[in-house]
C-alpha positions in Angstrom: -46.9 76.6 -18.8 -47.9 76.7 -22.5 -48.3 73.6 -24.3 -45.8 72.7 -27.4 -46.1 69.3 -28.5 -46.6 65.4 -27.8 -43.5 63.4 -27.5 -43.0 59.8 -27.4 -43.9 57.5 -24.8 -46.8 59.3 -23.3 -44.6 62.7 -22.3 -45.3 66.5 -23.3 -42.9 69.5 -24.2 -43.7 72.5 -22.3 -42.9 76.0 -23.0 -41.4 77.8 -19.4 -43.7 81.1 -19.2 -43.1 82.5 -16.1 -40.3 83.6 -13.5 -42.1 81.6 -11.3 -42.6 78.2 -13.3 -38.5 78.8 -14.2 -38.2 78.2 -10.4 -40.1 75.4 -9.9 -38.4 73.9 -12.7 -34.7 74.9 -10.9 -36.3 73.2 -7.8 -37.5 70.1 -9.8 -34.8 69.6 -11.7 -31.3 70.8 -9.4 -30.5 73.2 -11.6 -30.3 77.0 -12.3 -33.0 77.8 -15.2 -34.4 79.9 -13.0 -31.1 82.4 -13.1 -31.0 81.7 -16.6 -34.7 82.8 -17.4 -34.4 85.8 -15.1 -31.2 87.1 -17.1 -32.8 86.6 -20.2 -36.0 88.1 -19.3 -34.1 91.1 -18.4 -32.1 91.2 -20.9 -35.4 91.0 -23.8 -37.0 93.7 -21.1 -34.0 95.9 -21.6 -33.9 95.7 -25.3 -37.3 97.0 -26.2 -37.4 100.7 -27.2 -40.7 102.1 -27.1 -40.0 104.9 -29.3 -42.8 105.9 -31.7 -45.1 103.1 -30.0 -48.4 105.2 -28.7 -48.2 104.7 -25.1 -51.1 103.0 -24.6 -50.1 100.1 -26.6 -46.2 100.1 -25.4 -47.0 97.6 -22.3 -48.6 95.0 -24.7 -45.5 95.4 -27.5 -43.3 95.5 -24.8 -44.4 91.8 -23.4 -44.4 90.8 -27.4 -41.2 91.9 -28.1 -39.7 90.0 -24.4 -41.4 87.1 -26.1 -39.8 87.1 -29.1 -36.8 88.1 -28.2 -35.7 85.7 -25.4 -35.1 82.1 -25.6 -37.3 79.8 -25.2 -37.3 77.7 -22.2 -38.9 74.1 -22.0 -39.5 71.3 -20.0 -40.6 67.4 -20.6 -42.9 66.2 -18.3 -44.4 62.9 -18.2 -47.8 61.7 -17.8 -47.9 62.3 -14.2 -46.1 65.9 -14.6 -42.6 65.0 -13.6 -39.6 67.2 -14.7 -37.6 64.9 -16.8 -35.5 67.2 -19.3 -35.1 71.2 -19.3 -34.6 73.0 -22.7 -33.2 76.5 -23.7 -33.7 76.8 -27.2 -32.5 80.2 -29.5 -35.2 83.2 -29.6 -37.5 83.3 -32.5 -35.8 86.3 -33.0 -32.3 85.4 -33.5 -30.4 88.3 -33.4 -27.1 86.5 -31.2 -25.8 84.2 -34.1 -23.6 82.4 -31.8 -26.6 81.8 -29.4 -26.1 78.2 -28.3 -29.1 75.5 -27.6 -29.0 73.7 -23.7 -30.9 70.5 -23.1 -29.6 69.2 -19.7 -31.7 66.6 -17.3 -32.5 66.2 -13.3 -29.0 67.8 -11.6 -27.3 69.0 -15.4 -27.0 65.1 -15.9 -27.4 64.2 -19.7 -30.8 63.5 -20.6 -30.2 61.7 -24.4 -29.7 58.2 -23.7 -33.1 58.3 -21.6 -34.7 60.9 -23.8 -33.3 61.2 -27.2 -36.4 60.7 -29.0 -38.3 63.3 -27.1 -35.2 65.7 -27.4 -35.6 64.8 -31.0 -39.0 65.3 -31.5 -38.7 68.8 -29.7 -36.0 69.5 -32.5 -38.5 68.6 -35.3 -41.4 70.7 -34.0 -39.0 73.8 -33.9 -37.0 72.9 -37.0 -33.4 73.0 -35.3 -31.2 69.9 -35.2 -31.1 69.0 -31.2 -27.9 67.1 -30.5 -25.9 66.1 -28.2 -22.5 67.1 -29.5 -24.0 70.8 -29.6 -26.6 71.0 -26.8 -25.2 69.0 -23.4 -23.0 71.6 -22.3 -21.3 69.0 -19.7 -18.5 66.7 -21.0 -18.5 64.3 -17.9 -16.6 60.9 -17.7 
């Protein structure tokens, strides 16, 4: 897991690197990032055309462009490394205009009223408005 920036009350926004940290985030958290991450891995994998790319350099654009092109996943942890919140946020690449933002907490319960401020400071360091309204993809109650 990368690094991505403090939040409030002594917890940390990760960035979700790895097949392999996407399932220890679905086991963490009772949720299915991990199918999430793998489609959008793939989908970023089956995007890139090589074409005119010398073939020694095609596996390093190739990992670039998977990068760039798939969203970004995240998770808040607190000081002692617990999963509290998972994020999916658009792909620095935004190519799907209708590409929608998910922040959901442990079991896809909604994680603002316990972590709005670090939702919000997530929001700030990525320069996208984080809300509710738009992002918890679970109307329950």
């Amino acid at each position: 897991m990368q690094f991505v920036c403090d939040a409030p009350g002594r917890r940390t926004w990760f960035r979700i690197e790895t097949e392999a940290e996407a399932a220890q985030e679905s086991e963490l958290m009772r949720h299915a990032v991990e199918k999430h991450y793998r489609r959008a891995y793939e989908a970023a994998a089956d995007s890139y055309d090589p074409s005119g790319v010398p073939y020694i350099e095609q596996g390093i654009r190739r990992a670039t462009h998977i990068q760039r092109a798939m969203p970004v996943f995240l998770t808040l942890r607190d000081d002692e490394g617990k999963a509290l919140v998972t994020a999916m946020l658009p792909p620095r690449v935004q190519s799907d205009l209708a590409f929608r933002a998910v922040v959901v907490g442990p079991g896809n319960s909604d994680p603002y009223p316990q972590h709005g401020d670090a939702i919000d400071c997530l929001g700030r360091h990525f320069g996208v408005t984080l809300d509710r309204a738009h992002c918890y993809p679970y109307r329950r109650g």
